[in-house]
N, C-alpha and C positions, 0 to 999 in steps of 0.2 A: 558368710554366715555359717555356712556346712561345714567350713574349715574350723571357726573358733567350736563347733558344736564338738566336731571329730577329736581335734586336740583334747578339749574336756574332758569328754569320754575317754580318752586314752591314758589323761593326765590321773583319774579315777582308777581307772581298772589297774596304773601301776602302782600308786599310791594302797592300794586294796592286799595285791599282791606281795607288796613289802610287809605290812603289818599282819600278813598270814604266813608272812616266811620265818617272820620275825616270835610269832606266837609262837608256832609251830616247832622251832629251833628253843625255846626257852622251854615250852613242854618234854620235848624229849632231853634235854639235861637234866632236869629237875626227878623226872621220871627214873632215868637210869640211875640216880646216884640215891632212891630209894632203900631205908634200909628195909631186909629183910622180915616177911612178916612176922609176929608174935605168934609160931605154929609149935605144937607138939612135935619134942621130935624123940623119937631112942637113939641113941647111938649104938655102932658099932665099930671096933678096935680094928686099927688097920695098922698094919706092919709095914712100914716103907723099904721096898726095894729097892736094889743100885737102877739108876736110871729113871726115878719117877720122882715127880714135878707136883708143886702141890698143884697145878694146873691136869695136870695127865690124871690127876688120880677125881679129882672134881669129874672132867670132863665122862669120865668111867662109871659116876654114882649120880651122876645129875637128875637121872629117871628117876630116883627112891626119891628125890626132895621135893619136887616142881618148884624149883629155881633155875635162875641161869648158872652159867658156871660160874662166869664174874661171882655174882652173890655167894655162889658153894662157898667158892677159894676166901669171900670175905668171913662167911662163918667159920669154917674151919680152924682160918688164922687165929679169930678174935676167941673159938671155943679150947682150943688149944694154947693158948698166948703165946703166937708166933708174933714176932715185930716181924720178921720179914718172912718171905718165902721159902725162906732157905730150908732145907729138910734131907735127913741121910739114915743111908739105907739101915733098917734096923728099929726108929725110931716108931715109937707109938704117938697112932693120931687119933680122936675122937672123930667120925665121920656120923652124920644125921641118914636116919631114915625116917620119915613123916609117919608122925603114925595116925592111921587112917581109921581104924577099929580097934576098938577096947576085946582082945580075948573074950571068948566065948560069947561074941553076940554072933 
């Protein structure tokens, strides 16, 4: 009888743990692949160097946006109409800075 009780119980708390793993795993896809929110932003012009990445250059302004960089690099591409990543030295990019106060308050 302790046995079929034990079983149970175990049979429970795996069954429990699957469909919290299972949650758990669907929330964070769904979450990551968030688009970016509807924020004010200003831009400013950035000049691409030999050796920078639209990655390198995200991860260098990510503080001005509160985004991840993932997201930067998605805004960037899509404010600039990059299909890809590709980018060279010389070229002009719109980069965001959040804007947080309107001048003169």
């Amino acid at each position: 009888m302790n046995l079929l009780k034990t079983t149970k119980k175990n049979i429970d708390s795996s069954i429990f743990l699957i469909f919290l793993a299972i949650g758990l795993f669907v929330w964070t896809s769904v979450s990551a692949n968030e688009p970016v929110e509807d924020k004010q932003f200003i831009t400013v012009e950035w000049v691409v160097t030999e050796g920078e990445s639209l990655w390198h250059i995200a991860a260098n302004n990510v503080i001005d946006t509160n985004m991840s960089v993932e997201q930067l690099v998605y805004w960037i591409k899509k404010e600039n109409n990059l299909d890809k990543e590709t980018i060279y030295p010389g070229q002009l990019l719109n980069i965001p800075i959040e804007l947080t106060e309107f001048a003169g308050q």
